[in-house]
N, C-alpha and C positions, 0 to 999 in steps of 0.2 A: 494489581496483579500483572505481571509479567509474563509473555508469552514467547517461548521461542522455536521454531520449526527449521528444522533442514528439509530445503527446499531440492533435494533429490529428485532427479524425473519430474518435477510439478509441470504443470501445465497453466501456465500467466495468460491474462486475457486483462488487455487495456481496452476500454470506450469511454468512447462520450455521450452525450443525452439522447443524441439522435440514433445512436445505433452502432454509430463508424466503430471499428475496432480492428486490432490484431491480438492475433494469438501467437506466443512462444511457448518453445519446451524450452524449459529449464535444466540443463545438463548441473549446474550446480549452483548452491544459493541459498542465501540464508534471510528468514524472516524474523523479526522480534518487534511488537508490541507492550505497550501498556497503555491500560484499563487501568484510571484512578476512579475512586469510590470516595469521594470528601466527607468529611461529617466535621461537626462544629462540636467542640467540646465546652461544656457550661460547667463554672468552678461559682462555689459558694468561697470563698475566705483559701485557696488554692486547692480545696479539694471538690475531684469532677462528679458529680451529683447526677450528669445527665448528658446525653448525646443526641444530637439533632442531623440531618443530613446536611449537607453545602451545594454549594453552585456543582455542575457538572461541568466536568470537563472532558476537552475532544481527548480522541484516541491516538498517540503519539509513535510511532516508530520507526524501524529501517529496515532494509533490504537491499540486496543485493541479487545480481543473476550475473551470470558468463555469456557475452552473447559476439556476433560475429561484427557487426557494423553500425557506426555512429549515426551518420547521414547518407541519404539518399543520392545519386549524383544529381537528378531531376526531381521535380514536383509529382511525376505519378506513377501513378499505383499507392499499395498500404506504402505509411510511413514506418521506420522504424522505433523503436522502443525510445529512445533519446528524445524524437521527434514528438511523438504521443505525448512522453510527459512533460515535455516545454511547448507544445503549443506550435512548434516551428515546424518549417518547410513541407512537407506532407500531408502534417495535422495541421497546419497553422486554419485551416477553417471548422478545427471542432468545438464542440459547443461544451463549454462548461455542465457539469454535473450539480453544480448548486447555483450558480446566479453569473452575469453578467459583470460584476466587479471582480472573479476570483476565479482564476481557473482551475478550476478538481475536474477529476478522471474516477471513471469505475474502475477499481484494482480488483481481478477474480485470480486467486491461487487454488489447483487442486492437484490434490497427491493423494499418494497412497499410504495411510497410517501403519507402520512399521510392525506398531504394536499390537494390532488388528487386523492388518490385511485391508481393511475398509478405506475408499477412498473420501476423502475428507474435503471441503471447499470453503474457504473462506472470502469473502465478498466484504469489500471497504470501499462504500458509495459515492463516500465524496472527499479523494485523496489529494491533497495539496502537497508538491510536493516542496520541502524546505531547505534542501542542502544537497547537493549532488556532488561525487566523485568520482574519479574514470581512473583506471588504471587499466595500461597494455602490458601484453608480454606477449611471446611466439604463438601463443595456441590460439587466445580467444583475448577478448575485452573484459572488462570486469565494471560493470556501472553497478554502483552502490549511492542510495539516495535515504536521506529523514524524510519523514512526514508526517505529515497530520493528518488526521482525517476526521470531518465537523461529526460526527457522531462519538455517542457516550460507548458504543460496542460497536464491533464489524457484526456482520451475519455469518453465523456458522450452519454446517448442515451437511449431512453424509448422503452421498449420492453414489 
């Protein structure tokens, strides 16, 4: 299953295990996931007779957001969005969200559903991220990143 959201006005919120976090608005930005669901197909003489479930697998996706700045010129205060999710300069002392070999970050996205009015929040607890890409232009930055995240679902939930 595939997932995709225009990340409009959303409200991003990066942390790590201990707490540390920032929050951005997202002026523009697009989320897409997928949720696989494996099953193992059983063939008698090649026809399928029966279906069992498979190994699970993480939750795979990408995103993007428009934000103002890469890196910090200094170490303090919040880090920025770049920094959060590599680990470096500002964030470089936060704490992984699953284990000391890996570093994940708590990814919270919350918007308002278009199609409801109701705002909607989606929460991926332990986002690894696996590809990042940066593009400039006059107005704003554009960071767009893959990922993974070791869960079989994110949490959803209308607040």
């Amino acid at each position: 299953m595939a997932v995709v959201k225009n990340m409009q006005d959303a409200v991003v919120t990066i942390e790590d295990n201990v707490g540390q976090k920032i929050t951005l608005a997202a002026e523009r930005g697009d989320l897409k996931f997928d949720i696989t669901d494996n099953i193992n197909q059983i063939k008698a003489r090649g026809q399928l007779y029966d279906m069992t479930k498979a190994d699970q697998e993480a939750v795979t996706g990408s995103f993007s957001i428009h934000h103002i700045q890469y890196l910090k010129q200094t170490s303090d205060g919040n880090p920025t969005l770049f920094e959060a999710l590599q680990n470096i300069g500002a964030a470089s002392g936060w704490i992984s969200t699953w284990n000391d070999k890996i570093y994940t970050i708590k990814m919270v996205l919350e918007y308002t559903e278009l199609s409801t009015e109701a705002n909607e929040k989606i929460t991926f607890n332990f986002l690894k991220l696996t590809k990042t890409s940066h593009t400039e232009n006059s107005e704003s930055n554009e960071l767009a990143f893959e990922f993974t995240d070791f869960e079989i679902t994110p949490t959803f939930a209308k607040v």
